[in-house]
N, C-alpha and C positions, 0 to 999 in steps of 0.2 A: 332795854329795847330802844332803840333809835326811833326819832320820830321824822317824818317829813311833813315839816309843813306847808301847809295852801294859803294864804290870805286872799280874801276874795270877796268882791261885792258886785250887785247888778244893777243897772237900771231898766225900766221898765216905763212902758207908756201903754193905755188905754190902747182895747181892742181897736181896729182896722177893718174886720168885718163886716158889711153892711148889715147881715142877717142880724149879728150882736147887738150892733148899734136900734136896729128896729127894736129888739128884744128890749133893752135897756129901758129904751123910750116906751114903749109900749105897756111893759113891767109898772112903769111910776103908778102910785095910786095916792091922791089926796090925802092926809088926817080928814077923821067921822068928822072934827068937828066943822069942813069947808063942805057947806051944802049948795050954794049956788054954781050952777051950771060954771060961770063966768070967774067965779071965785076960784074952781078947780082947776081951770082951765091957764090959770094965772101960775097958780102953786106949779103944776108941772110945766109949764115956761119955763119957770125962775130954778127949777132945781134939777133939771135933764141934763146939764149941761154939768154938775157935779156928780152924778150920778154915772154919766158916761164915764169921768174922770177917775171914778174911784173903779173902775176894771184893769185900772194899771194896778191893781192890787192883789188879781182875781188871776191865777195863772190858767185858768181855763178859757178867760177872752182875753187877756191884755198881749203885752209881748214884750220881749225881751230887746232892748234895743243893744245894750253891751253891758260885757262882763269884762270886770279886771279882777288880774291876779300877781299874786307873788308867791314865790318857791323861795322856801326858806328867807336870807336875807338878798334875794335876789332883784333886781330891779323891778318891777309894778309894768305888767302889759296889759294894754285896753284893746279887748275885741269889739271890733264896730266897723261899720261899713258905710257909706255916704247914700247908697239904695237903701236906707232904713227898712222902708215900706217893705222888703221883699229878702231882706238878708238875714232873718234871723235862724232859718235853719242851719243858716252859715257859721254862725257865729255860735252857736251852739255845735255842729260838730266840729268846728275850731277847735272851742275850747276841750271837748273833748278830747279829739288828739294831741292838743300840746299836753294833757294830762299822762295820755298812756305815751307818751314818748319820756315824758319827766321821770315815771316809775314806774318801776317794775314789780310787783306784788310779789313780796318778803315775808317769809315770816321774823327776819330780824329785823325789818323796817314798817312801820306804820304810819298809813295816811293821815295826816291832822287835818281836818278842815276846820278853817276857823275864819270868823266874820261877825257881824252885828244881826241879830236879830235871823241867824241864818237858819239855826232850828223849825221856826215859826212861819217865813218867808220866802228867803232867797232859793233855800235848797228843795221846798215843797214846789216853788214858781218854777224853777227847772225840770223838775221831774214834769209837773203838767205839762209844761211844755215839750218836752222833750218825747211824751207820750202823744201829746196830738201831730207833732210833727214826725214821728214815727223817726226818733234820732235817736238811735241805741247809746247809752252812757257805759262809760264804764264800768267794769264789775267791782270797784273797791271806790266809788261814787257813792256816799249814802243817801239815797235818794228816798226811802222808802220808811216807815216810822220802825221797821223790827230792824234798822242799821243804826235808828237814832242810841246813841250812847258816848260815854263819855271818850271813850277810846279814840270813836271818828272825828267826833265833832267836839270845839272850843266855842261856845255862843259868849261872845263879851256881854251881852246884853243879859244873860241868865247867870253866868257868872258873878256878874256885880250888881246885879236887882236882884234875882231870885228868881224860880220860877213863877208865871203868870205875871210879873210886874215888868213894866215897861219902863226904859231909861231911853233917851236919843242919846245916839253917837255923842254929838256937839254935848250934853252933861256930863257924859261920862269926861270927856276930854278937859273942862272945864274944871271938875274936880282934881285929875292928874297934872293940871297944868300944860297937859298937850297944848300947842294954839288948836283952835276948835275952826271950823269951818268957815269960809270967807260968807258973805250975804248976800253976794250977785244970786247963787241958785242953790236951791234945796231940792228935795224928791219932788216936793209938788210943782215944784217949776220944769221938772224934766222933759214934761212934754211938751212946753212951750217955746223949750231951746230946739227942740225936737225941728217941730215946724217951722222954725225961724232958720231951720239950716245951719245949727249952730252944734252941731256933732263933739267937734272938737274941746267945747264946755263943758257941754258929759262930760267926753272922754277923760276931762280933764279932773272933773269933779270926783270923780269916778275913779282915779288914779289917787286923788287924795285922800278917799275913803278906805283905800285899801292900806297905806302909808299909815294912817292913823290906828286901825285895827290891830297892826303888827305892833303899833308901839305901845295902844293898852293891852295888848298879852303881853308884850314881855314885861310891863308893870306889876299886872296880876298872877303871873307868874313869878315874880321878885327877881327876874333874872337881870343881870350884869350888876348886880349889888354887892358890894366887898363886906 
């Protein structure tokens, strides 16, 4: 059976909704052990602002600022938009169309999706998303946990840790020798590039995560080896 593959990665930034952002901040509650009024009042100061941060994680408040992809050994495209704040349903049925235009559901060709940590993340942050913003996915998209299997989905990150253990990209890549990620930005700086109006960094970063994904599958795969 022939396979077609996807390589693909996303980035993501902290919800945008004020409602969210009230929730967030309002959510915080001190450790038992800060009992003065002033003490608490400190604690949720100093850690709203991480907290907020970490809904770039949450696909039910954060959002999806761009996805990149590659089709087989095809070039690497980055969906993004310079209206951040207001394109992500865009970008999301983008990416959905360039899918169903790439393939045609076969039964002698099968969907590979493959990515870092896609099982756990990428493909669950899509689905919520894809669900609050009422953007129907493809029907050969495994979005959903009874599609999760090995068939659909290549997770490099469960592939070479094992299930429940975590590896980043940058070690895997380390180990294979790939060169590993430059230092200017990581996930956690995405939103900073974000605001800074610096899209094109994503996009860029973003193109390189997909680059490196394809080249540890075809490692852990052993393909092109004589």
């Amino acid at each position: 059976m022939k396979q077609f593959n996807i390589y693909f990665d996303i980035e993501t930034i902290p919800a945008q909704s004020y409602d969210i952002k009230n929730y967030i901040q309002n959510s915080l509650t001190a450790p038992a052990s800060y009992k003065k009024p002033e003490s608490i009042s400190a604690w949720i100061e100093e850690n709203k602002e991480q907290a907020y941060r970490k809904t770039a994680l949450n696909g039910g408040f954060g959002q999806v600022v761009c996805i990149g992809y590659a089709i087989n050994d095809g070039d690497v495209r980055v969906i993004y938009f310079d209206d951040w704040a207001s394109s992500e349903k865009q970008i999301l049925q983008s990416f959905f169309n360039d899918l169903i235009e790439c393939y045609r559901p076969s039964a002698d060709i099968t969907p590979h999706f493959i990515g870092h940590n896609i099982e756990n993340f990428d493909l669950r942050f899509i689905y919520q998303r894809a669900i609050v913003l009422s953007v129907k996915p493809p029907s050969f998209l495994p979005l959903n946990s009874k599609s999760y299997n090995n068939m659909y989905i290549f997770d490099t990150m469960t592939e070479w840790a094992g299930k429940r253990n975590y590896v980043s990209l940058n070690e895997v890549c380390l180990s294979l020798g790939i060169p590993p990620k430059g230092d200017e930005i990581d996930g956690s700086k995405v939103w900073d590039f974000v605001k800074e109006g610096k899209l094109k960094q994503v996009a860029d970063y973003c193109t390189g995560d997909v680059e490196k994904v394809r080249a540890i599958y075809k490692r852990i795969t052993f393909q092109n080896i004589t």
